[in-house]
MDAnalysis code that builds the backbone (N, CA, C; Angstrom):
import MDAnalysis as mda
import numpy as np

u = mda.Universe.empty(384, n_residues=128, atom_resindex=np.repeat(np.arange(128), 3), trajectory=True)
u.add_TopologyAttr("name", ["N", "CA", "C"] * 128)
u.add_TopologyAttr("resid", np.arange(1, 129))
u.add_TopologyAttr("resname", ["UNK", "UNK", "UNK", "UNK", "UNK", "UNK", "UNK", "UNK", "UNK", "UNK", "UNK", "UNK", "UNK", "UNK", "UNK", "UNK", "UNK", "UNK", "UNK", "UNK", "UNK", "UNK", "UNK", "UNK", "UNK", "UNK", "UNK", "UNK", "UNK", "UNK", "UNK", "UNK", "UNK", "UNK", "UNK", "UNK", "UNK", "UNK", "UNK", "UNK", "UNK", "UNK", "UNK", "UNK", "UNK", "UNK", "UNK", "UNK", "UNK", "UNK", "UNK", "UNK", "UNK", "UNK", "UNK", "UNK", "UNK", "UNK", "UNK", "UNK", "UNK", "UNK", "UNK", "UNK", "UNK", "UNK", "UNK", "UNK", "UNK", "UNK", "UNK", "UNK", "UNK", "UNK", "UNK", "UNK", "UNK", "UNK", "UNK", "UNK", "UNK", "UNK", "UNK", "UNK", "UNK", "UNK", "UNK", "UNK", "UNK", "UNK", "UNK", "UNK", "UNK", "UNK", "UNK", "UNK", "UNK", "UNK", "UNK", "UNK", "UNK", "UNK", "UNK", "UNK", "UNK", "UNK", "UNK", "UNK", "UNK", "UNK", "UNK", "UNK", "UNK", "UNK", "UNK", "UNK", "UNK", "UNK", "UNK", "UNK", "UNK", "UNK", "UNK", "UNK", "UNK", "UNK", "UNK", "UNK"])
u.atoms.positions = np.array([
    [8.316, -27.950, 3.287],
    [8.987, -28.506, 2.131],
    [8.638, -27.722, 0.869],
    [7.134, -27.222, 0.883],
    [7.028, -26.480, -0.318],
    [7.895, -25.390, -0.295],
    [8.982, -24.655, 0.103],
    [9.505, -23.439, 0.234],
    [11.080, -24.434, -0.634],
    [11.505, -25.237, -0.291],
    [12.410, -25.921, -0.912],
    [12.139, -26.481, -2.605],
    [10.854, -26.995, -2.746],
    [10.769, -26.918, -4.093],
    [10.751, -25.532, -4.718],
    [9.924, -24.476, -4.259],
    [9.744, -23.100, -4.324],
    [11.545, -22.870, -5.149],
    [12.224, -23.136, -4.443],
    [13.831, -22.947, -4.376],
    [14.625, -23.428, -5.445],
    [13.755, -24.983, -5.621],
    [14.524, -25.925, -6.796],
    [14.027, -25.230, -8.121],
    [12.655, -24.808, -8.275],
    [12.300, -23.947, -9.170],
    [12.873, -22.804, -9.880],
    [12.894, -22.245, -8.377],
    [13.750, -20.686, -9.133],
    [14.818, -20.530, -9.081],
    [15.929, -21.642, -8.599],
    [17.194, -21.315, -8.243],
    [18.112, -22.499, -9.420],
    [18.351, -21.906, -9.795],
    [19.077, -22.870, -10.812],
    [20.166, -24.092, -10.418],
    [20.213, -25.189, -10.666],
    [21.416, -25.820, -9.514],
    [22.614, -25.510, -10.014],
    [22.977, -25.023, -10.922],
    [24.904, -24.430, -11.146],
    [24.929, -23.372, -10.710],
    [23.728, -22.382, -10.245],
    [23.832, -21.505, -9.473],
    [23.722, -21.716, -8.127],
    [23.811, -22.462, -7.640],
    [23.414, -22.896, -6.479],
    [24.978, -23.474, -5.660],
    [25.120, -24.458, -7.199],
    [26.581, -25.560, -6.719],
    [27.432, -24.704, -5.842],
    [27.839, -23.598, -6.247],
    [28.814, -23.213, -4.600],
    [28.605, -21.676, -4.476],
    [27.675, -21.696, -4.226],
    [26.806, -20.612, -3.704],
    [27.108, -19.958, -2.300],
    [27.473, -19.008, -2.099],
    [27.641, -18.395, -0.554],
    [26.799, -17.519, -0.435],
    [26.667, -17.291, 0.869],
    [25.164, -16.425, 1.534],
    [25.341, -15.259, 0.818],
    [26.471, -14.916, 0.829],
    [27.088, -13.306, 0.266],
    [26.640, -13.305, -1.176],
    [26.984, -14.011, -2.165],
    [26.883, -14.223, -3.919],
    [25.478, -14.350, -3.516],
    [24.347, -15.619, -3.264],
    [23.365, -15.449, -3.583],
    [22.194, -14.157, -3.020],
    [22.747, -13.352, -1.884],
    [22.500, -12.241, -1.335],
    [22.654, -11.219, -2.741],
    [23.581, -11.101, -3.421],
    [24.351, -9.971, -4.158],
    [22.995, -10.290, -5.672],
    [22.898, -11.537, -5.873],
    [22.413, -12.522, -6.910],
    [20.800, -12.150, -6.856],
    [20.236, -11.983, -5.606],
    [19.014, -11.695, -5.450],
    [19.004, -10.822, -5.384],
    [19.473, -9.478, -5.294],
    [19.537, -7.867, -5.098],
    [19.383, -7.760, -6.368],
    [20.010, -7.807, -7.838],
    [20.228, -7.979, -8.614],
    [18.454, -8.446, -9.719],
    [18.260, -9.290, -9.154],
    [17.159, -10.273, -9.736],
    [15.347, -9.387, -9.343],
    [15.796, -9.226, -7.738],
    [14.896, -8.150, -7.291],
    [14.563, -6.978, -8.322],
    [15.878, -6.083, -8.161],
    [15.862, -4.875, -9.464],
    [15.356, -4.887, -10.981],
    [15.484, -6.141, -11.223],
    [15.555, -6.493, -12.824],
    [13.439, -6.986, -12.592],
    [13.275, -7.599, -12.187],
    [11.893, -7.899, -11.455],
    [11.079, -6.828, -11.546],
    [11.296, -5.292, -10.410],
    [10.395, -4.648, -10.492],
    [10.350, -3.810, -11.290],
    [9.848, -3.945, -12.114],
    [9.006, -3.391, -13.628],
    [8.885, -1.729, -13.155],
    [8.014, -1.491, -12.526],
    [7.475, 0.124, -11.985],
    [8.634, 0.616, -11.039],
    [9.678, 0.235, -10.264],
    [10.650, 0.953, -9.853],
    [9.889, 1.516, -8.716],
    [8.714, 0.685, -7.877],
    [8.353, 0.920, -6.819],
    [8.968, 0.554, -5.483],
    [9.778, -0.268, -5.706],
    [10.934, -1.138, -4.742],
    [9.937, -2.270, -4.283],
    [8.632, -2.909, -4.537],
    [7.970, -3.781, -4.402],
    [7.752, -4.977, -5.580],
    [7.825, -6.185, -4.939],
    [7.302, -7.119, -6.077],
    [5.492, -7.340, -5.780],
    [4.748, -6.908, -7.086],
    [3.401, -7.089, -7.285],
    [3.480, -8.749, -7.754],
    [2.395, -9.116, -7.866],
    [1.564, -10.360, -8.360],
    [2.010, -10.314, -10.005],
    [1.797, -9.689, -10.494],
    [1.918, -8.975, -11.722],
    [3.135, -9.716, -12.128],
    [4.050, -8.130, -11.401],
    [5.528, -8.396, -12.050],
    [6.328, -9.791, -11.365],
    [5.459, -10.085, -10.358],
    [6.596, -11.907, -10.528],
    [5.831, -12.794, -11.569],
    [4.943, -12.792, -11.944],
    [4.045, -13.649, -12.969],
    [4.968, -13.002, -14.586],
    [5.277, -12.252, -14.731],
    [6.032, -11.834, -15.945],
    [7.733, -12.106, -15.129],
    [8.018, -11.892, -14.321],
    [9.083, -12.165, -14.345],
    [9.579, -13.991, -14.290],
    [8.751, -14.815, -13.710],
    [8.735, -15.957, -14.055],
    [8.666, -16.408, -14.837],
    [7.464, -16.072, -16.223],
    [7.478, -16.022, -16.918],
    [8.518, -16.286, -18.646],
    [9.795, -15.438, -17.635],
    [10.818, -15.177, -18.632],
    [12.217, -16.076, -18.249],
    [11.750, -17.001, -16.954],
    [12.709, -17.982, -16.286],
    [12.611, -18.671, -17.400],
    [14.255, -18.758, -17.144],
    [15.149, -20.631, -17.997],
    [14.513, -21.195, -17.124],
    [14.378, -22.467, -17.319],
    [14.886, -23.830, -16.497],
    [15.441, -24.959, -17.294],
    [15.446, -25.876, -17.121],
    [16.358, -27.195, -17.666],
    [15.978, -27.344, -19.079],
    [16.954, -27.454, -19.914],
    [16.805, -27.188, -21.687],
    [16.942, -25.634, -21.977],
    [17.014, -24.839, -21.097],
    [16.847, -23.628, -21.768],
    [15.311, -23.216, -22.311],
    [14.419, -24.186, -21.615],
    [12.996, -23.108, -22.008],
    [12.612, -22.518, -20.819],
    [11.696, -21.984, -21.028],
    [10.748, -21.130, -20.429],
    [10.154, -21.858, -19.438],
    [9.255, -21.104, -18.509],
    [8.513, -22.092, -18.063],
    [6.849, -21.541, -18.506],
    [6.182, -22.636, -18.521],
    [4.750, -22.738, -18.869],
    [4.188, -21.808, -18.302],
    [3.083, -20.850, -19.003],
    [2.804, -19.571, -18.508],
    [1.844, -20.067, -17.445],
    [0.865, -21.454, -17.433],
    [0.569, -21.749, -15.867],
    [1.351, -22.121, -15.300],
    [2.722, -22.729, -14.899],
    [3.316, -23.182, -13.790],
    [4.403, -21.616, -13.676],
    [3.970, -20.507, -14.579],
    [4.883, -19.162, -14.051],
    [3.838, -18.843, -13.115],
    [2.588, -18.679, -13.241],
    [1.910, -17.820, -12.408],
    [1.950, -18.447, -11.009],
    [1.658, -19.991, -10.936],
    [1.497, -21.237, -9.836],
    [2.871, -20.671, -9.229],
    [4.107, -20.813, -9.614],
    [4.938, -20.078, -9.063],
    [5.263, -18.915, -8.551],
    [4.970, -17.631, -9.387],
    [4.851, -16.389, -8.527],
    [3.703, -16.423, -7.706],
    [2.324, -17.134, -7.649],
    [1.606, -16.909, -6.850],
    [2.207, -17.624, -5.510],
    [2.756, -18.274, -5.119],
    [3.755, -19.299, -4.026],
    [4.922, -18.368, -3.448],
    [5.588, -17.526, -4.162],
    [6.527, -16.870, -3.653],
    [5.472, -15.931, -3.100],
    [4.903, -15.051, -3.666],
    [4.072, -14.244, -3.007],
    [3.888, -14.737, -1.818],
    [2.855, -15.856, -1.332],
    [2.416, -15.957, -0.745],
    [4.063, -16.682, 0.537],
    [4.882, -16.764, 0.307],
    [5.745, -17.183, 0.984],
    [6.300, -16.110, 1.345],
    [6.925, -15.158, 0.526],
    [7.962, -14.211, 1.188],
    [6.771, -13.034, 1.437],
    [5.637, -12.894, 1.080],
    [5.137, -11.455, 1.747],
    [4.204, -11.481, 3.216],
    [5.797, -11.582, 4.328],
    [5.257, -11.677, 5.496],
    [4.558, -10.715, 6.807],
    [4.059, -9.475, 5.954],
    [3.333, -8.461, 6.563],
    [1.817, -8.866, 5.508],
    [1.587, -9.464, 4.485],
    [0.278, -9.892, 4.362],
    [-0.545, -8.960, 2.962],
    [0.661, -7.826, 2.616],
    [0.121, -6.544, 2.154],
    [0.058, -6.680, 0.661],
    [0.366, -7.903, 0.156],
    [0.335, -8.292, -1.197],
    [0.928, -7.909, -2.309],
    [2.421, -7.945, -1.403],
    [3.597, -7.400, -2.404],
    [4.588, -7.580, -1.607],
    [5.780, -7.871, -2.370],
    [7.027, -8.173, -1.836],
    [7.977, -7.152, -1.234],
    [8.483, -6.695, -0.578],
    [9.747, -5.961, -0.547],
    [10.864, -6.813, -0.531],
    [11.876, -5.785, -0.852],
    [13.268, -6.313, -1.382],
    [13.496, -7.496, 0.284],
    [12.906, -6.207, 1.633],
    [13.989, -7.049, 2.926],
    [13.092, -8.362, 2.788],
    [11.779, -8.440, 2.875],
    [10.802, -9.927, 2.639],
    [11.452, -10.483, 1.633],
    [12.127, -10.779, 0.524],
    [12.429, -11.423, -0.241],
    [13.750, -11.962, 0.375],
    [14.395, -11.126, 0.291],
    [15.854, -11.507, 1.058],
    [15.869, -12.518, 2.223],
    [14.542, -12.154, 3.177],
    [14.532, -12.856, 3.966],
    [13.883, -14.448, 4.033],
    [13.516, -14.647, 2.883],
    [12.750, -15.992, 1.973],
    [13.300, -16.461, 2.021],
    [14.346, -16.072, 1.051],
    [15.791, -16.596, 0.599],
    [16.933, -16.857, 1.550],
    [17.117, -15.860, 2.455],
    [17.992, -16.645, 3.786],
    [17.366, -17.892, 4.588],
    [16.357, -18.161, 4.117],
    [15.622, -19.144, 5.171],
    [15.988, -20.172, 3.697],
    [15.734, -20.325, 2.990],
    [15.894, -21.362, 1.839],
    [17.308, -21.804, 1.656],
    [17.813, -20.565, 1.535],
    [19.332, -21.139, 1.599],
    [19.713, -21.932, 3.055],
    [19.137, -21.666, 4.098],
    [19.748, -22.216, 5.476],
    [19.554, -24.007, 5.223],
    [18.368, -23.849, 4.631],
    [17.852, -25.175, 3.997],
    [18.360, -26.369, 3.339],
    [18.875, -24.568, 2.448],
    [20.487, -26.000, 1.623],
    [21.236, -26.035, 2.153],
    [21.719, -25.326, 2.892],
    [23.049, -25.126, 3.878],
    [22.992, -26.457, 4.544],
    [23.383, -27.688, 4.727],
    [22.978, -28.602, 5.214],
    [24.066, -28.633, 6.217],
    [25.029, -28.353, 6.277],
    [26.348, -28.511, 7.004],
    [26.649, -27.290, 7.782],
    [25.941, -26.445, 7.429],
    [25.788, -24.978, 8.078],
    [27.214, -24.412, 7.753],
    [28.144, -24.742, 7.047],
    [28.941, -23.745, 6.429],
    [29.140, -22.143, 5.715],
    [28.207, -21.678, 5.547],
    [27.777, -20.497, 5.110],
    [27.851, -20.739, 3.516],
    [28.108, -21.686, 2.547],
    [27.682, -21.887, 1.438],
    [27.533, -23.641, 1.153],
    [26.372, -23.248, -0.015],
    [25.939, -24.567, -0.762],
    [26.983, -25.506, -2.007],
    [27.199, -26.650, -1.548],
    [27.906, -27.120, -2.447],
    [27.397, -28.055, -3.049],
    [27.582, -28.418, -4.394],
    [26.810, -29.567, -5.301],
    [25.850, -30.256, -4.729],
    [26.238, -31.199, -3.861],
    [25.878, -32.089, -3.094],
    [24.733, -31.971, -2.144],
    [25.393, -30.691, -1.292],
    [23.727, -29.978, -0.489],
    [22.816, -29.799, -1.268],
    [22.756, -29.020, -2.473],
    [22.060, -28.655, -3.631],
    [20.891, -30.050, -4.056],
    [21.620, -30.754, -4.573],
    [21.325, -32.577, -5.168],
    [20.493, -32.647, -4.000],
    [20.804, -32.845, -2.576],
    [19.974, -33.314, -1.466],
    [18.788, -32.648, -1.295],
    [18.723, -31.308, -1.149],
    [17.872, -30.583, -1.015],
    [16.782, -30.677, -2.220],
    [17.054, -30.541, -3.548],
    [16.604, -30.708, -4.341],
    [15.995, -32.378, -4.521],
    [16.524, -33.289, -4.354],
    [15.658, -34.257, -4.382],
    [14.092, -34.803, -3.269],
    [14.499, -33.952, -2.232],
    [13.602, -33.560, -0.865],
    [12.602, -33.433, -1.581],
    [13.234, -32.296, -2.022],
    [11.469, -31.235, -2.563],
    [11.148, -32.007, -3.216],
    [11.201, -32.525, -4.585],
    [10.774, -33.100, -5.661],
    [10.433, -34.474, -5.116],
    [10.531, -35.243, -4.200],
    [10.049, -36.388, -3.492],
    [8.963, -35.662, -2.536],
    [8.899, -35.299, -1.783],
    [7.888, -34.453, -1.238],
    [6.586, -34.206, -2.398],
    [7.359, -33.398, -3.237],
    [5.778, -32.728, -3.921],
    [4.837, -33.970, -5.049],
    [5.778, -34.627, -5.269],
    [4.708, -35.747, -4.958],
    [4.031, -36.518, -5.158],
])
């Protein structure tokens, strides 16, 4: 369940509302690039703690420079599944296809309002 809040966090829900594997695929390629700072094709500890950092969430602020780091330290530790303490683009991608399958509740190949709302209230009942 923590990988679904992980999700409600960084994924905005109007970005989400009708979301297809393809757009949020294209959406994270995108987010990846803008992310790595050094143009190493890796996400460090570092650059997701500044790139969180600079996340909207609800109101249009920021988020709290401890719940940015609490957050990039969680993705880290979620999408870097060789252990090596950094992200690659395919580990990220592949986070994110597992999160989205998540919302995918109907297994349609995209998220609509509703999956979104469900999924999102999971997590946030879960955490707790």
């Amino acid at each position: 369940m923590r990988i679904l809040l992980l999700a409600a966090l960084l994924l905005p829900a109007p970005a989400l509302a009708q979301e297809t594997r393809a757009s949020a695929a294209k959406k994270l390629d995108g987010e990846f690039a803008a992310s790595d700072a050094n143009k190493d094709g890796f996400l460090s500890l570092a650059e997701l703690e500044a790139r969180m950092g600079k996340m909207k969430v609800a109101g249009g602020k920021t988020l709290p420079p401890a719940k940015a780091k609490q957050i990039a330290r969680l993705f880290l530790a979620r999408a870097d599944a060789n252990g090596d303490k950094k992200v690659s683009e395919a580990e990220s991608q592949a986070m994110m296809r597992a999160v989205f399958a998540r919302y995918d509740v109907n297994g349609d190949g995209k998220v609509e309002g509703a999956e979104a709302a469900q999924a999102r209230a999971a997590a946030r009942a879960k955490a707790k």
